[in-house]
C-alpha positions in Angstrom: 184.8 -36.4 -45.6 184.0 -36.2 -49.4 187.0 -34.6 -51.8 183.9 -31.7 -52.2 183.5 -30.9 -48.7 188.1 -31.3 -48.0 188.4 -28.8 -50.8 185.7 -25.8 -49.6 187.0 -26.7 -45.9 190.6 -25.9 -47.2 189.7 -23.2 -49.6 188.0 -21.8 -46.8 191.1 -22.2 -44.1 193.5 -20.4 -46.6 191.2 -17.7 -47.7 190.8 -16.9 -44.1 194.6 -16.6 -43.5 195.2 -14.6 -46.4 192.6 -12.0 -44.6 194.3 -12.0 -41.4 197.4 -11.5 -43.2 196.3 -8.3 -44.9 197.0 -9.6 -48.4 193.4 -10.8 -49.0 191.0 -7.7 -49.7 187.5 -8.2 -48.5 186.3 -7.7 -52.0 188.4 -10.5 -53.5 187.5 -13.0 -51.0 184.2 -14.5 -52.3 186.2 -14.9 -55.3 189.2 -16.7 -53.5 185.9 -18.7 -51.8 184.6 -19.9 -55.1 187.6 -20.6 -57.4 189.4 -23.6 -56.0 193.0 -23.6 -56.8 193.3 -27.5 -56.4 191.1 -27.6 -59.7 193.8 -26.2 -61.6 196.9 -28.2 -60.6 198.4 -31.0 -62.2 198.2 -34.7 -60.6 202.1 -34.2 -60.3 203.9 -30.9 -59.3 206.8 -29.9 -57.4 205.9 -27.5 -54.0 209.2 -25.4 -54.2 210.8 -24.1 -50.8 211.5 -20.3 -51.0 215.1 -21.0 -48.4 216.7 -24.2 -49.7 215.3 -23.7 -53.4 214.7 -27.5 -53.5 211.5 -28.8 -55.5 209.7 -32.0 -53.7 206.9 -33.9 -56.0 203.6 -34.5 -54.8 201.7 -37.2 -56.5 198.0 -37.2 -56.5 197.9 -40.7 -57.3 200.1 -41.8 -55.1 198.7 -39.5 -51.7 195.6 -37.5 -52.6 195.6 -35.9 -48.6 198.9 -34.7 -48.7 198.3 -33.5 -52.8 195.2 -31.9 -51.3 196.8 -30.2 -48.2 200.1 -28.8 -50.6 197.4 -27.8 -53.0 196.2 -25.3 -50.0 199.4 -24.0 -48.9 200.7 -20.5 -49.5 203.9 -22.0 -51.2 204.8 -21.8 -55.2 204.3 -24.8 -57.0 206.2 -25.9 -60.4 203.6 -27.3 -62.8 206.0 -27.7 -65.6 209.4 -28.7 -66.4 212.0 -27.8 -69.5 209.0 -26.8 -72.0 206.8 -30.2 -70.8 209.4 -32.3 -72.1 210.2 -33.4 -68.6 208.3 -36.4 -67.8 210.2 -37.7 -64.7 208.9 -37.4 -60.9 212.2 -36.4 -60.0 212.7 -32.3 -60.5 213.6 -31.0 -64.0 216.5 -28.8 -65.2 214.0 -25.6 -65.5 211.0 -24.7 -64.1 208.7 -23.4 -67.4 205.3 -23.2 -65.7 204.2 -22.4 -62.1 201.3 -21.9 -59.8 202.2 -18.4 -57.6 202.0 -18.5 -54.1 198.2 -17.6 -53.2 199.4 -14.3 -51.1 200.9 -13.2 -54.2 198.0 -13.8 -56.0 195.9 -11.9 -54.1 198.3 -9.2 -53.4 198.4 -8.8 -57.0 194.6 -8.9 -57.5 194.8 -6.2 -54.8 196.7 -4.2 -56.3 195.2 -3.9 -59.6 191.8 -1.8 -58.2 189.3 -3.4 -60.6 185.9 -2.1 -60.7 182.7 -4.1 -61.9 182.6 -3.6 -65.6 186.2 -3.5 -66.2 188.5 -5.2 -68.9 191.5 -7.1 -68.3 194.3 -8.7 -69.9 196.6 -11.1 -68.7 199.8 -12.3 -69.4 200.9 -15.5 -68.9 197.8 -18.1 -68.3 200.1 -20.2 -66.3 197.6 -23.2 -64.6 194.2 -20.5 -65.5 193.8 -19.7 -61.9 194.2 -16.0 -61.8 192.4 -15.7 -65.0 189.5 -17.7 -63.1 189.1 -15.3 -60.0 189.0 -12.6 -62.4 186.3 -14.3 -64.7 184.3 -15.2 -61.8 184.2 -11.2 -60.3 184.3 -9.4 -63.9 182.9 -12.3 -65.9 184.2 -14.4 -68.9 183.6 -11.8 -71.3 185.6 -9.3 -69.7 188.9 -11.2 -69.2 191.8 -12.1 -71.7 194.3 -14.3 -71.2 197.7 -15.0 -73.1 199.5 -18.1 -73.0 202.7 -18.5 -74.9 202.9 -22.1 -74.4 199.9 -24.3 -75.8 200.0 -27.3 -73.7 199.5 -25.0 -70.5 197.4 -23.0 -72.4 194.7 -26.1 -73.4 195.1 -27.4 -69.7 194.2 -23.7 -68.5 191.2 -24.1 -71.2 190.5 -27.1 -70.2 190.1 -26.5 -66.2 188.2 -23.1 -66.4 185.9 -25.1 -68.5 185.4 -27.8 -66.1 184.0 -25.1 -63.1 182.3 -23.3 -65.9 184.4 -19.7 -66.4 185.0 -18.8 -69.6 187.4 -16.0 -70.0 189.0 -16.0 -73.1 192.5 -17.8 -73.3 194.5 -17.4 -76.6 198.1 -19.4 -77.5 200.0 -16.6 -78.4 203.0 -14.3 -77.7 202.5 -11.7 -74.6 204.5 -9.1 -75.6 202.0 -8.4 -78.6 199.2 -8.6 -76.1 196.1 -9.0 -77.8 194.5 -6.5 -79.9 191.2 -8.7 -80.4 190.0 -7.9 -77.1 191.3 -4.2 -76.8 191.0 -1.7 -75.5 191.8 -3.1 -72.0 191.1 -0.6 -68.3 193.9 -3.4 -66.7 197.0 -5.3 -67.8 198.3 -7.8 -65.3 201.5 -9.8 -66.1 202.7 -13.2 -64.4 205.4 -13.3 -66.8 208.7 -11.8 -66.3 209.4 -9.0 -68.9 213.0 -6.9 -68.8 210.8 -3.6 -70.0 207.3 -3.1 -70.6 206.2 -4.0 -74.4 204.9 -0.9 -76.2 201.6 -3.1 -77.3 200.3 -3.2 -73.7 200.6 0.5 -73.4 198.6 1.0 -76.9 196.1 -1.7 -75.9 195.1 0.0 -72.4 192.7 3.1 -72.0 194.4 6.2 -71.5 192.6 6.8 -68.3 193.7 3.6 -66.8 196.9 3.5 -64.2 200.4 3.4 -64.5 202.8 0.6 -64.9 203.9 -0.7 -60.9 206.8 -2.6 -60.5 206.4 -5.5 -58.1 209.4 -6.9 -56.3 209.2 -10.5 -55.2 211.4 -13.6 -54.3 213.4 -14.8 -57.9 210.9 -17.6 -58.1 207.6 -15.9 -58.1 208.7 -12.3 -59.8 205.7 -10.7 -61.7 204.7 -7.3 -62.8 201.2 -5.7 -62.5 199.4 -3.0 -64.0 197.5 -1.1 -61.2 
């Protein structure tokens, strides 16, 4: 079986357990169909165990099938360690950069009740993911993404461009948001914030919905706007 036809088999499998599990909305799912999350992972990450907390490595060089199959399960996986100055196979001190679980992906995506034509912002690029299912059902021009780090930020660049989705991603710091692309009908964050910065609230329409706090495992805590 070619890596092509492994990947749309697998994207395919989770989507369809992600439906039956309630998270995945029907309109989301061509979406989760087209915008493979093995494209934007690392050769080496760490699939982190919600119980025991422990981070195992999986090497793409080393086993591409079982890279492939971890790539595809609804589990959280560590992209980046200590700032990316953690170059080791063996687990890091802190976890900088992630990949959410898929359900909470979608639950987010969900949850934020876009409409063709809307505006979004997100915070926190992370591996460009998120900001690619939302290119690919608003298109590029309609989604903006904010990246405080700039090595994740260029990989996030980098692997959008490779499937050809172009949202905007900008290196900067989220709790300014970012006024270039304002004003915005969504705000979605997969960045923990202690309160809700002032600049999202002036950057969003005044029609749009209010702030919903979403309350997840340590590991894979985000806020959404809905």
């Amino acid at each position: 079986m070619t890596p092509t036809k492994t990947t749309d088999r697998l994207s395919d499998e989770l989507g369809q357990s992600l439906i039956e599990s309630g998270v995945l909305s029907p309109d989301w799912a061509p979406a989760f169909a087209a915008v493979p999350r093995s494209a934007f992972l690392p050769d080496l990450m760490w699939a982190h165990d919600m119980t025991t907390g422990r981070a195992t490595p999986v090497d793409r060089l080393a086993d591409e099938v079982a890279w492939m199959r971890i790539a595809y399960e609804n589990v959280p996986l560590i992209t980046q360690w200590d700032d990316g100055e953690h170059n080791d196979v063996r687990a890091g001190t802190l976890p900088t950069s992630s990949a959410s679980m898929p359900s909470v992906v979608a639950g987010m995506l969900r949850d934020l009740d876009i409409a063709d034509g809307m505006r979004v912002l997100e915070i926190g690029t992370g591996t460009g993911w998120n900001a690619g299912l939302l290119a690919w059902r608003l298109g590029g021009g309609r989604v903006f993404s904010v990246e405080v780090d700039a090595q994740v930020a260029a990989a996030a660049r980098s692997a959008l461009d490779r499937i050809g989705l172009r949202p905007t991603v900008e290196c900067a710091d989220g709790t300014r948001g970012y006024p270039p692309g304002a004003p915005y009908d969504r705000v979605i964050a997969t960045a923990g914030v202690r309160s809700v910065p002032a600049a999202w609230i002036e950057q969003t329409v005044r029609h749009a919905s209010r702030m919903k706090r979403v309350e997840l495992p340590k590991e894979d805590r985000r806020m959404s706007k809905v």
